[in-house]
PQR file of N, CA, C, O and H, with PARSE charges and radii, in Angstrom:
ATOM      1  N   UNK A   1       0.853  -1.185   0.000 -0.4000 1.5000
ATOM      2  CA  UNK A   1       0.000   0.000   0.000 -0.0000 2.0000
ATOM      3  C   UNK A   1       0.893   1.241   0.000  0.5500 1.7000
ATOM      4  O   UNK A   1       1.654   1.406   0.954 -0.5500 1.4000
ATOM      5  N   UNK A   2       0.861   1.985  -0.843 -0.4000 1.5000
ATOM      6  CA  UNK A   2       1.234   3.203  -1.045 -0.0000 2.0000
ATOM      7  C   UNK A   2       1.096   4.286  -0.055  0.5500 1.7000
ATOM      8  O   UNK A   2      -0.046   4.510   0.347 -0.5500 1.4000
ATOM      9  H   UNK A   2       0.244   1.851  -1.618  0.4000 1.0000
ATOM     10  N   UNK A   3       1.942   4.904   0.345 -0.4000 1.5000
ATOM     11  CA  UNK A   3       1.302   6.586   0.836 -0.0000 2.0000
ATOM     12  C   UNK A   3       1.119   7.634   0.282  0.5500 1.7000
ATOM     13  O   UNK A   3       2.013   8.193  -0.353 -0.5500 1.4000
ATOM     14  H   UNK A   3       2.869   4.722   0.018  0.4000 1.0000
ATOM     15  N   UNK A   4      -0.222   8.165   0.427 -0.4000 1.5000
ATOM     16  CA  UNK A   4      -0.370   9.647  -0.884 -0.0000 2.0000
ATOM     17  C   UNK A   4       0.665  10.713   0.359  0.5500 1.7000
ATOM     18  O   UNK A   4       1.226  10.670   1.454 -0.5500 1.4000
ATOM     19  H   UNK A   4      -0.948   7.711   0.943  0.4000 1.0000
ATOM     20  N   UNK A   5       0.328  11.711  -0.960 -0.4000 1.5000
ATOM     21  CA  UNK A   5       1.123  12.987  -0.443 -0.0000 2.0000
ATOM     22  C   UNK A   5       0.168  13.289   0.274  0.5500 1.7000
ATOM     23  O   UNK A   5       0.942  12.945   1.168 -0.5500 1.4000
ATOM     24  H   UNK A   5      -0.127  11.745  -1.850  0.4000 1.0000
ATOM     25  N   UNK A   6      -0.813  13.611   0.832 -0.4000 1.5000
ATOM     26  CA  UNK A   6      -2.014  14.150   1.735 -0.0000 2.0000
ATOM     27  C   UNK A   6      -1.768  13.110   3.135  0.5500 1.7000
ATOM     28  O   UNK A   6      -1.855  13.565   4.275 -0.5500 1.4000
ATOM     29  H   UNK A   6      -1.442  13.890   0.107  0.4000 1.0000
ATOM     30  N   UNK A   7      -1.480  11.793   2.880 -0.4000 1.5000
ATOM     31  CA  UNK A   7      -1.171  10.881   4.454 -0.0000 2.0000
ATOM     32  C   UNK A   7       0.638  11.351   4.786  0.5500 1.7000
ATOM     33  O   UNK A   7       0.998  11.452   5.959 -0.5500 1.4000
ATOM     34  H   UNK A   7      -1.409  11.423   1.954  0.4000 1.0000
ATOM     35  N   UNK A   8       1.427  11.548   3.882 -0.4000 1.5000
ATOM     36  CA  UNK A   8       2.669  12.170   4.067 -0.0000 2.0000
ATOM     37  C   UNK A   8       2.177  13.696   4.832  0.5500 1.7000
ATOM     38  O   UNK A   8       2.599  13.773   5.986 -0.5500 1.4000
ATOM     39  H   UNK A   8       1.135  11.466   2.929  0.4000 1.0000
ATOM     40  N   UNK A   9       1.707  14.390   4.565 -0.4000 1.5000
ATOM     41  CA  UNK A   9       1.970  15.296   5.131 -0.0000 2.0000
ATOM     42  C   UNK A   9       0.680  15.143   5.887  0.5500 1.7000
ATOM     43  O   UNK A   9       0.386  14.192   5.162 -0.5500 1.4000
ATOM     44  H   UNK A   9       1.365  14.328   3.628  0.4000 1.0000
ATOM     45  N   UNK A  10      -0.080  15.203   6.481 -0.4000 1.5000
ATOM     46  CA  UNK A  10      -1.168  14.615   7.745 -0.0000 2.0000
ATOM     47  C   UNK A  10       0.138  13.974   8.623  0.5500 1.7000
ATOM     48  O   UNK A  10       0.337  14.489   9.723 -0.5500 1.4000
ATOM     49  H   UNK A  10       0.158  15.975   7.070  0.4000 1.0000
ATOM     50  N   UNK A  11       0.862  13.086   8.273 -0.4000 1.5000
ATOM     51  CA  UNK A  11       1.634  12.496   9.426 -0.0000 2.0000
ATOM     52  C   UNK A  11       3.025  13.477  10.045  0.5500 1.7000
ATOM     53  O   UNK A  11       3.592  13.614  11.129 -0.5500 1.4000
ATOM     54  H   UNK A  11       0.700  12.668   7.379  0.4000 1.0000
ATOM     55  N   UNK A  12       3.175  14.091   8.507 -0.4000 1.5000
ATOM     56  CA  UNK A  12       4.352  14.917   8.836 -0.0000 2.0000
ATOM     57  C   UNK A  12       3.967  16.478  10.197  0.5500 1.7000
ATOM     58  O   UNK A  12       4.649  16.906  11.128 -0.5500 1.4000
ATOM     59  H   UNK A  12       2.714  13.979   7.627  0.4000 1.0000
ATOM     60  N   UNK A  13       2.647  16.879   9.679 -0.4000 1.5000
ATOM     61  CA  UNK A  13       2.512  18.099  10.670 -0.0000 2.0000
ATOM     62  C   UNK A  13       1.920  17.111  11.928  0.5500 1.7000
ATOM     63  O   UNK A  13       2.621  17.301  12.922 -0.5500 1.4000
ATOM     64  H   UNK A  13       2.093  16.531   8.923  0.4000 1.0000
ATOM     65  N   UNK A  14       1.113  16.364  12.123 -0.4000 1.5000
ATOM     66  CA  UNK A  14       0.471  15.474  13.405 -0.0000 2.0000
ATOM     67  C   UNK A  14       2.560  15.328  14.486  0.5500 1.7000
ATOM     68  O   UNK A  14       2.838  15.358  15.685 -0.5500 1.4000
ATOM     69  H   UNK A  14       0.543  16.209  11.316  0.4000 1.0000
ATOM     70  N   UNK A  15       3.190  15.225  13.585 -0.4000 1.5000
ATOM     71  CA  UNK A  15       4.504  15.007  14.220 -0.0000 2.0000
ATOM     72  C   UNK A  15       5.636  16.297  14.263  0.5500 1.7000
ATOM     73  O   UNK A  15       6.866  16.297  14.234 -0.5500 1.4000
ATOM     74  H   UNK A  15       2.964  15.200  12.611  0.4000 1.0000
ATOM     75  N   UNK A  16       4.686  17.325  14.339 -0.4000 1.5000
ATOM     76  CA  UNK A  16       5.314  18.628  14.133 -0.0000 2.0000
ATOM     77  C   UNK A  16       6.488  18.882  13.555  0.5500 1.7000
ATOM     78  O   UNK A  16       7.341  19.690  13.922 -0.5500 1.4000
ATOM     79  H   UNK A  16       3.687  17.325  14.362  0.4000 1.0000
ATOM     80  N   UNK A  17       6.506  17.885  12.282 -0.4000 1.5000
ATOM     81  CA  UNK A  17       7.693  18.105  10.977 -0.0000 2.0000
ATOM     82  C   UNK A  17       7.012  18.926  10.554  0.5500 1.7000
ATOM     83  O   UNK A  17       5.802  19.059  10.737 -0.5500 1.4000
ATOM     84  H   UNK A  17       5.813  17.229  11.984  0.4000 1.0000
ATOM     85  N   UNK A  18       8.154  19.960   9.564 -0.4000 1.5000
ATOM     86  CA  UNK A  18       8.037  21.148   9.035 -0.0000 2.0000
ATOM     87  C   UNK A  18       7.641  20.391   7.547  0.5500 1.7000
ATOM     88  O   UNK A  18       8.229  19.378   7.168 -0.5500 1.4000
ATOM     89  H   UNK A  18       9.137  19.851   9.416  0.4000 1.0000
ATOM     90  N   UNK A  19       6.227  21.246   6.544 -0.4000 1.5000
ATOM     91  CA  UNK A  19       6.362  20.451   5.499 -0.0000 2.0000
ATOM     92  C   UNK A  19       6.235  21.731   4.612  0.5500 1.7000
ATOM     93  O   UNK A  19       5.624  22.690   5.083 -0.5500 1.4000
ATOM     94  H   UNK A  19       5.749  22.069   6.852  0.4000 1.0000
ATOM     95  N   UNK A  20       6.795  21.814   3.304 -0.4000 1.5000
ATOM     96  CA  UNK A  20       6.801  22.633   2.352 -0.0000 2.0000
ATOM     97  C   UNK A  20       6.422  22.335   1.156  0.5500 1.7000
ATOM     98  O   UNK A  20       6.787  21.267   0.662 -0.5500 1.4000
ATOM     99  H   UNK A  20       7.292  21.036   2.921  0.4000 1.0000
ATOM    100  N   UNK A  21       5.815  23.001   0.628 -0.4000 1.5000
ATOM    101  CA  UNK A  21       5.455  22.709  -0.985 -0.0000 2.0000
ATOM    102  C   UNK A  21       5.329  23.765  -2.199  0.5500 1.7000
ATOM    103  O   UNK A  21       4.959  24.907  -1.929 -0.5500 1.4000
ATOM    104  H   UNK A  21       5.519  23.868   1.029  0.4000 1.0000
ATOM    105  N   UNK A  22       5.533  23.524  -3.098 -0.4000 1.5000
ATOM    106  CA  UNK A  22       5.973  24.751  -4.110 -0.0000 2.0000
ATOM    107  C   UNK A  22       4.595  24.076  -5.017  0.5500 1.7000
ATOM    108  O   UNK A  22       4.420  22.860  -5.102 -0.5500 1.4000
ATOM    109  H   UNK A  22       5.834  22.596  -3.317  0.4000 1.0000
ATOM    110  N   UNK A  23       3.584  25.207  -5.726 -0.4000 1.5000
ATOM    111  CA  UNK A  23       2.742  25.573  -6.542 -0.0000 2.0000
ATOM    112  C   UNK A  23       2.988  26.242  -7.241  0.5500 1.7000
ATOM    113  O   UNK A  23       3.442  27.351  -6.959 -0.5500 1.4000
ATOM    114  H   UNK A  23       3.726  26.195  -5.657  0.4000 1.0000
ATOM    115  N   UNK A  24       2.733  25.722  -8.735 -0.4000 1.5000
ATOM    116  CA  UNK A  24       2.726  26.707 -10.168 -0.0000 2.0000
ATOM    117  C   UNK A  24       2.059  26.005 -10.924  0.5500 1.7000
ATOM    118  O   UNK A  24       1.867  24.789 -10.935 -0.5500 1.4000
ATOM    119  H   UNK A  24       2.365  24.822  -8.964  0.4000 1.0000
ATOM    120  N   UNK A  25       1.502  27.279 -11.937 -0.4000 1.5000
ATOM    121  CA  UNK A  25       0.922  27.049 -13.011 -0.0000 2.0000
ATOM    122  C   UNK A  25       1.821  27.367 -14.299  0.5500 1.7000
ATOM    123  O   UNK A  25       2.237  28.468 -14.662 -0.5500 1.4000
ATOM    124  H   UNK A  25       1.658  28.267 -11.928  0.4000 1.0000
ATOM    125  N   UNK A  26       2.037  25.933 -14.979 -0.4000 1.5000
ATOM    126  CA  UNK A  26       2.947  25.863 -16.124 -0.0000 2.0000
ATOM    127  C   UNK A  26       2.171  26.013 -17.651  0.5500 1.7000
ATOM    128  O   UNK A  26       2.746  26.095 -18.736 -0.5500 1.4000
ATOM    129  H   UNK A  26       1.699  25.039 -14.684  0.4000 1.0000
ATOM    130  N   UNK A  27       0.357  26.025 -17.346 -0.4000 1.5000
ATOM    131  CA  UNK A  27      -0.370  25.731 -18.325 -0.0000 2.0000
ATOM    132  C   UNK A  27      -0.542  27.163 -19.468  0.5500 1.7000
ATOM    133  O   UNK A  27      -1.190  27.098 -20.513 -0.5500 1.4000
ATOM    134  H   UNK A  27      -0.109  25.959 -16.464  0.4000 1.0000
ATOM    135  N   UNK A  28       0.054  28.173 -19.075 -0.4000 1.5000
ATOM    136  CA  UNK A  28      -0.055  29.387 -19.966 -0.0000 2.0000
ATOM    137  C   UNK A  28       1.820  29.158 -20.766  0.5500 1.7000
ATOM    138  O   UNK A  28       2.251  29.122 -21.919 -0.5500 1.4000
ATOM    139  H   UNK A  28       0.580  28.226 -18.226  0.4000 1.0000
ATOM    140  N   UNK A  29       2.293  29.078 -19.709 -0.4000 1.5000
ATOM    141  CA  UNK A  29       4.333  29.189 -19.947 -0.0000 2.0000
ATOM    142  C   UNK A  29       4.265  27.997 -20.912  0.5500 1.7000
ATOM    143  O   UNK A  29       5.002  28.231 -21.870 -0.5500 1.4000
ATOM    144  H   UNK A  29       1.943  29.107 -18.773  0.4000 1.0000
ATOM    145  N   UNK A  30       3.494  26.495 -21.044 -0.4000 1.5000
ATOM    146  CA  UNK A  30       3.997  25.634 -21.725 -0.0000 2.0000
ATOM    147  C   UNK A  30       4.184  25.735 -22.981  0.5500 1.7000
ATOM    148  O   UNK A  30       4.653  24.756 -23.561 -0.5500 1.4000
ATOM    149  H   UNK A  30       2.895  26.305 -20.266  0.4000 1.0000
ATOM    150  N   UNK A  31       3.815  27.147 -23.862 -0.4000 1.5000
ATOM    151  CA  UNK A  31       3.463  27.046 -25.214 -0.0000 2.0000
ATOM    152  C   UNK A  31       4.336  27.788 -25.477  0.5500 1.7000
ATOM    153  O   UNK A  31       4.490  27.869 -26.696 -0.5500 1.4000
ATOM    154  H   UNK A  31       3.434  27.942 -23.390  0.4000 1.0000
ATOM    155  N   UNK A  32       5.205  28.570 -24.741 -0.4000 1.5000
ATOM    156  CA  UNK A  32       6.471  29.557 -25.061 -0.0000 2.0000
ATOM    157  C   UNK A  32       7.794  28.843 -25.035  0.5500 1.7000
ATOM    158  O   UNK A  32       8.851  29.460 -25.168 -0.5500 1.4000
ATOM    159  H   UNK A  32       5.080  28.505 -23.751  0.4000 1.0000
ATOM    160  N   UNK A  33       7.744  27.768 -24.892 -0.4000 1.5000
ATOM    161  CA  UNK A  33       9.173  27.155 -24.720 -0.0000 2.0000
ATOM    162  C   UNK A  33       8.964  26.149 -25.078  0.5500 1.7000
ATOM    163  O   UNK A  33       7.968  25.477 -24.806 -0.5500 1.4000
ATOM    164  H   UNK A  33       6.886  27.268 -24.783  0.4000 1.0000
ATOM    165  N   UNK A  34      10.462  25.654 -26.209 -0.4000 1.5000
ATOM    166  CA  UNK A  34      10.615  24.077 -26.814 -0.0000 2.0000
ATOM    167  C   UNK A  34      10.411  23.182 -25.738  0.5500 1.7000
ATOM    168  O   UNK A  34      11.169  23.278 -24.773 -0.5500 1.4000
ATOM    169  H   UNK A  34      11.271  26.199 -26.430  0.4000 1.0000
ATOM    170  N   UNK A  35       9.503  22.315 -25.739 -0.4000 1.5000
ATOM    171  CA  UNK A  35       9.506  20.911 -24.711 -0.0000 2.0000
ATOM    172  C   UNK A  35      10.385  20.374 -24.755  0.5500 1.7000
ATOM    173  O   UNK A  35      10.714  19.956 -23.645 -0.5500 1.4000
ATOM    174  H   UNK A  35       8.887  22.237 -26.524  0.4000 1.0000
ATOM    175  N   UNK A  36      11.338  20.004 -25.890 -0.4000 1.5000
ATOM    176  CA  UNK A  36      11.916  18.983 -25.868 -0.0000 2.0000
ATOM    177  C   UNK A  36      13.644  19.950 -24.909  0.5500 1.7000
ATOM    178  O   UNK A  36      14.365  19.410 -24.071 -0.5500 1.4000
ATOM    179  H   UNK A  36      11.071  20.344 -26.792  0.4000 1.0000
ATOM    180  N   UNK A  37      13.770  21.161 -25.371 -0.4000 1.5000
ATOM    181  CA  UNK A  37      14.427  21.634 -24.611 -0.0000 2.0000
ATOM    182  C   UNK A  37      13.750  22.053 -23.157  0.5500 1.7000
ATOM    183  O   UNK A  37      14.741  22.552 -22.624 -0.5500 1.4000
ATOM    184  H   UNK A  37      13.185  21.600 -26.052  0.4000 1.0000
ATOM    185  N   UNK A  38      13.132  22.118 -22.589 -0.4000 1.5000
ATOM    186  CA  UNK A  38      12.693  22.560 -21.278 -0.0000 2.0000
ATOM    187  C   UNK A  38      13.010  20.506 -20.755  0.5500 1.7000
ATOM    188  O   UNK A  38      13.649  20.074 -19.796 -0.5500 1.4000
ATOM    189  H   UNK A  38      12.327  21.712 -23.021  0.4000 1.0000
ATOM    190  N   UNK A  39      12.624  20.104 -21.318 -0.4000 1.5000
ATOM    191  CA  UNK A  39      12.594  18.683 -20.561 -0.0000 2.0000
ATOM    192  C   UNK A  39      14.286  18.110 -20.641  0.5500 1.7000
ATOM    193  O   UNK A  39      14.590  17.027 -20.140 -0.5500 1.4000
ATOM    194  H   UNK A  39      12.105  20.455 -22.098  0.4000 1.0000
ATOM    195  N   UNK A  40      15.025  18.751 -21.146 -0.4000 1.5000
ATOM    196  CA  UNK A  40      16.585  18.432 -21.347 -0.0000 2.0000
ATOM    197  C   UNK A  40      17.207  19.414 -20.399  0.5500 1.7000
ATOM    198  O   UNK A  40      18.392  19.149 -20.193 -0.5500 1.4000
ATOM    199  H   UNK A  40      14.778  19.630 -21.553  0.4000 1.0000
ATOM    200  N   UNK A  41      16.882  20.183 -19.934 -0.4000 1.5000
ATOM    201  CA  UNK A  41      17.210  21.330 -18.764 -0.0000 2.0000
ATOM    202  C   UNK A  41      16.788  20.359 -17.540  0.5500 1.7000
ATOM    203  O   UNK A  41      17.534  19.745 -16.777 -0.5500 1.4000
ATOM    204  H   UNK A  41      15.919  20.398 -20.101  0.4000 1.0000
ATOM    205  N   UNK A  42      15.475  20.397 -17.573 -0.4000 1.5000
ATOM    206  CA  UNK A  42      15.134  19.940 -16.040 -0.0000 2.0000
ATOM    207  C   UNK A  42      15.640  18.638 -15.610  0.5500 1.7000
ATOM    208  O   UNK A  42      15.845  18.286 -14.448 -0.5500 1.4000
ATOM    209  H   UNK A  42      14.869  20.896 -18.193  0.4000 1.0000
ATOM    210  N   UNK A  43      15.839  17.880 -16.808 -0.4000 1.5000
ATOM    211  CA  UNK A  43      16.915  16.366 -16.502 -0.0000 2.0000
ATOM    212  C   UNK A  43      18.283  16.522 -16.270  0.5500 1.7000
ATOM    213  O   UNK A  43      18.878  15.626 -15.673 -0.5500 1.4000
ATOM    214  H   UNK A  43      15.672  18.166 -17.752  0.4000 1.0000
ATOM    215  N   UNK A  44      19.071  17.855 -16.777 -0.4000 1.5000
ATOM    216  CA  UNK A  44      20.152  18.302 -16.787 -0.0000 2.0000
ATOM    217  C   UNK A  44      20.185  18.936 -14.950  0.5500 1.7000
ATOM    218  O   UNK A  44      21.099  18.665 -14.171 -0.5500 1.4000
ATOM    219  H   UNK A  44      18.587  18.583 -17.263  0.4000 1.0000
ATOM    220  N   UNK A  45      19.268  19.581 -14.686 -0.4000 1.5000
ATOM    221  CA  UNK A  45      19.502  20.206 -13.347 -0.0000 2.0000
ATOM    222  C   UNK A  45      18.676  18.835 -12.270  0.5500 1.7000
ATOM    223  O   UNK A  45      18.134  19.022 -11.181 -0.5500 1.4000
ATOM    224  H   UNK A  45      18.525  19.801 -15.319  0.4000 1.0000
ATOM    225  N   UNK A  46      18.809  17.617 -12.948 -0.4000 1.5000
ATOM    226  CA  UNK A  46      18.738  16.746 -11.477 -0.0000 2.0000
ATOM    227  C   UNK A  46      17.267  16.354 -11.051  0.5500 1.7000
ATOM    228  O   UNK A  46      17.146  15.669 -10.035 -0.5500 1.4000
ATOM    229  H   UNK A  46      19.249  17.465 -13.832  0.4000 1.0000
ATOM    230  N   UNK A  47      16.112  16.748 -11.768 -0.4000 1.5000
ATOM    231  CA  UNK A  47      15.151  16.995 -11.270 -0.0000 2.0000
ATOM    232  C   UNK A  47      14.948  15.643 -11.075  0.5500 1.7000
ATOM    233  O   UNK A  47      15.850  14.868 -11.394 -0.5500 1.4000
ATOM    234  H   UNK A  47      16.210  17.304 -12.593  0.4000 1.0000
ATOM    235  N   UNK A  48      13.841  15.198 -10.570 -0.4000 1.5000
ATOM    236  CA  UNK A  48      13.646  13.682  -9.739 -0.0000 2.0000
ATOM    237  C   UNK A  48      12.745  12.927 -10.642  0.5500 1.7000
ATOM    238  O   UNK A  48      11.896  13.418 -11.386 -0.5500 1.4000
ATOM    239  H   UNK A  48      13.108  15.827 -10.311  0.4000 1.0000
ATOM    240  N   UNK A  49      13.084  11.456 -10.459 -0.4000 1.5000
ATOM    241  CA  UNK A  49      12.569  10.666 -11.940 -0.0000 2.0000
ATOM    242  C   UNK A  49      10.888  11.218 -12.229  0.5500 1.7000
ATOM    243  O   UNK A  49      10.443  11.860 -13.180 -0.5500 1.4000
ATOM    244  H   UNK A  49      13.774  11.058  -9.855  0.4000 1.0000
ATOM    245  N   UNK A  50      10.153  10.650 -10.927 -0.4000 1.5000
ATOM    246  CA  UNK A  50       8.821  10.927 -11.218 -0.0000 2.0000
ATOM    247  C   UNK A  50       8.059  12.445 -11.450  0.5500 1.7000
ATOM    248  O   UNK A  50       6.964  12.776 -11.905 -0.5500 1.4000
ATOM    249  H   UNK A  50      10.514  10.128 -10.154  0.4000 1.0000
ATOM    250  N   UNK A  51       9.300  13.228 -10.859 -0.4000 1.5000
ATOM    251  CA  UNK A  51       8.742  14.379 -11.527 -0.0000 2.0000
ATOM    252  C   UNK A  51       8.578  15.104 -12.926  0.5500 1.7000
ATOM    253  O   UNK A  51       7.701  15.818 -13.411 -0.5500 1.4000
ATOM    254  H   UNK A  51      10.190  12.958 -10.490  0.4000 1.0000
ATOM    255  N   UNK A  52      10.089  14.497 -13.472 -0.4000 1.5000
ATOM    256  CA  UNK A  52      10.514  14.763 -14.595 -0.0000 2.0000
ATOM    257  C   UNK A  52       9.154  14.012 -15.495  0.5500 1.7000
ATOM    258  O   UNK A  52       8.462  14.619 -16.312 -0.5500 1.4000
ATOM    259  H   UNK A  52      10.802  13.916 -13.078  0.4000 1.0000
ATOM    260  N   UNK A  53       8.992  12.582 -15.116 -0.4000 1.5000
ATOM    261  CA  UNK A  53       7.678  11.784 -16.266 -0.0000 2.0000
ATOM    262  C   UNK A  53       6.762  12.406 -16.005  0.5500 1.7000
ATOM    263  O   UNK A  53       5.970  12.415 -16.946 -0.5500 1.4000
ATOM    264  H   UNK A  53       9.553  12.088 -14.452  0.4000 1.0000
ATOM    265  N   UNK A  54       6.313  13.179 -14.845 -0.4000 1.5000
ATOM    266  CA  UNK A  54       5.315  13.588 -14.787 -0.0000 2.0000
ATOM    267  C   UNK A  54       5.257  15.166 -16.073  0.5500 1.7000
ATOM    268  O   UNK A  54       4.473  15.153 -17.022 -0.5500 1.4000
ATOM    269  H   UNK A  54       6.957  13.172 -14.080  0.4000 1.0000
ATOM    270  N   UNK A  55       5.999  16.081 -15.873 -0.4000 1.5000
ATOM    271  CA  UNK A  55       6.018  16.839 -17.129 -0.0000 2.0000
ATOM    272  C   UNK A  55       6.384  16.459 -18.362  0.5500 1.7000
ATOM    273  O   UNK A  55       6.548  17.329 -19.218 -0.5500 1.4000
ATOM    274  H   UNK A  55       6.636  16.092 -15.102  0.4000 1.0000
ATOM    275  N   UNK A  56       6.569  15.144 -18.658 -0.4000 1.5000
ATOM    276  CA  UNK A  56       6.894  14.487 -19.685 -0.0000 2.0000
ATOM    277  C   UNK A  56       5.630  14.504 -20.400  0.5500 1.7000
ATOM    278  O   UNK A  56       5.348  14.959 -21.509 -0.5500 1.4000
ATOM    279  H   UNK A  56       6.436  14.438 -17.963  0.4000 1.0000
ATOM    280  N   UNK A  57       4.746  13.753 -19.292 -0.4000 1.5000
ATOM    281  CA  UNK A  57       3.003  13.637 -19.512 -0.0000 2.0000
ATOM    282  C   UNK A  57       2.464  14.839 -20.147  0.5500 1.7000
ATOM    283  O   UNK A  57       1.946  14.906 -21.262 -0.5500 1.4000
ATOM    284  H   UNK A  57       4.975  13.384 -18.392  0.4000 1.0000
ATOM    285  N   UNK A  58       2.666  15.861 -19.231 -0.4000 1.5000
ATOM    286  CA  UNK A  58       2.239  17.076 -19.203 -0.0000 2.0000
ATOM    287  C   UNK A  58       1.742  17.643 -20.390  0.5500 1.7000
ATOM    288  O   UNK A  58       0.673  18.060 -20.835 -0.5500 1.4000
ATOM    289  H   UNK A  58       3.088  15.806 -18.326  0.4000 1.0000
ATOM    290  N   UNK A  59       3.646  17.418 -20.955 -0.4000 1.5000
ATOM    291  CA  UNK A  59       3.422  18.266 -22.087 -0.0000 2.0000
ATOM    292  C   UNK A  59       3.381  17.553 -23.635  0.5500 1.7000
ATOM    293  O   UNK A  59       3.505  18.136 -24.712 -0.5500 1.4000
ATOM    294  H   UNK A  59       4.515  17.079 -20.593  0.4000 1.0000
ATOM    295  N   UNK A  60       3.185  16.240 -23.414 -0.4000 1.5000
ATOM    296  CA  UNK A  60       2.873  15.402 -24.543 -0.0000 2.0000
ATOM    297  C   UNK A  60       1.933  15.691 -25.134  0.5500 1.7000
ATOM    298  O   UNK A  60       0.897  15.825 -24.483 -0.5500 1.4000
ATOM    299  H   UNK A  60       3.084  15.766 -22.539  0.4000 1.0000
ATOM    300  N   UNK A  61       1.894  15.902 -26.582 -0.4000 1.5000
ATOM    301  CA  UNK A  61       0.044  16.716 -27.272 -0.0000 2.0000
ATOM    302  C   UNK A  61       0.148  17.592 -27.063  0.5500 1.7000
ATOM    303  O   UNK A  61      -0.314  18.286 -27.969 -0.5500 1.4000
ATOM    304  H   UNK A  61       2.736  15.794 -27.111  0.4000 1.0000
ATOM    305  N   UNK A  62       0.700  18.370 -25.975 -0.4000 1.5000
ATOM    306  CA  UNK A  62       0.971  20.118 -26.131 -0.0000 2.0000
ATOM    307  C   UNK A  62       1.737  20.643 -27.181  0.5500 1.7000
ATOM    308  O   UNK A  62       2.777  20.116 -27.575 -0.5500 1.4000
ATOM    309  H   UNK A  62       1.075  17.806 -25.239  0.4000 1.0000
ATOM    310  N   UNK A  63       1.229  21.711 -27.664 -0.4000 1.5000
ATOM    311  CA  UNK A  63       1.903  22.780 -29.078 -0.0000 2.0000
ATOM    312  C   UNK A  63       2.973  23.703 -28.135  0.5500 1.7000
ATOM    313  O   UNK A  63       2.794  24.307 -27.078 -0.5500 1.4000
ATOM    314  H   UNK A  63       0.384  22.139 -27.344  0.4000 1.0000
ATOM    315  N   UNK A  64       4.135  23.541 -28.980 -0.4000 1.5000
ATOM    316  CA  UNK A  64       4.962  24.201 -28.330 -0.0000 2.0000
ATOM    317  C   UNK A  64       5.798  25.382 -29.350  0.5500 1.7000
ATOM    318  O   UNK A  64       5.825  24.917 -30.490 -0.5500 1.4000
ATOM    319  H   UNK A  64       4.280  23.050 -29.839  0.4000 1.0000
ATOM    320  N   UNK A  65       6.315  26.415 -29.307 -0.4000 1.5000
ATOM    321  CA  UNK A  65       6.682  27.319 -30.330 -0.0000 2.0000
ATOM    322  C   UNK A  65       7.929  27.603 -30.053  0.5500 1.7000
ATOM    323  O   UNK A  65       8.558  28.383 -30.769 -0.5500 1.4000
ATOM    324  H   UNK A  65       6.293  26.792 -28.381  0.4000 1.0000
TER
END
């Protein structure tokens, strides 16, 4: 059984760990920049496997200029 991010952090503040999270909206920015270069940057600066597939997803079928 898996843990979502919502039981991660429920357990993290219940245990008065500090929890942080970063929000953005990429859905206006995705059409101004090559995907295939934005996704060769963010693999280049380390970004983390499932995050990286996850904008992989993202921007698959997206028009990019």
């Amino acid at each position: 059984m898996s843990v979502t991010k919502l039981d991660y952090i429920l357990h993290s503040v219940s245990s008065h760990h500090q929890v942080d999270a970063v929000h953005f909206d990429i859905s206006a920015a995705s059409g101004l920049v090559q995907h295939a270069l934005l996704l060769h940057i963010l693999g280049a600066c380390g970004l983390m496997h499932d995050c990286f597939i996850w904008f992989q997803s993202y921007l698959t079928g997206r028009i990019s200029f």
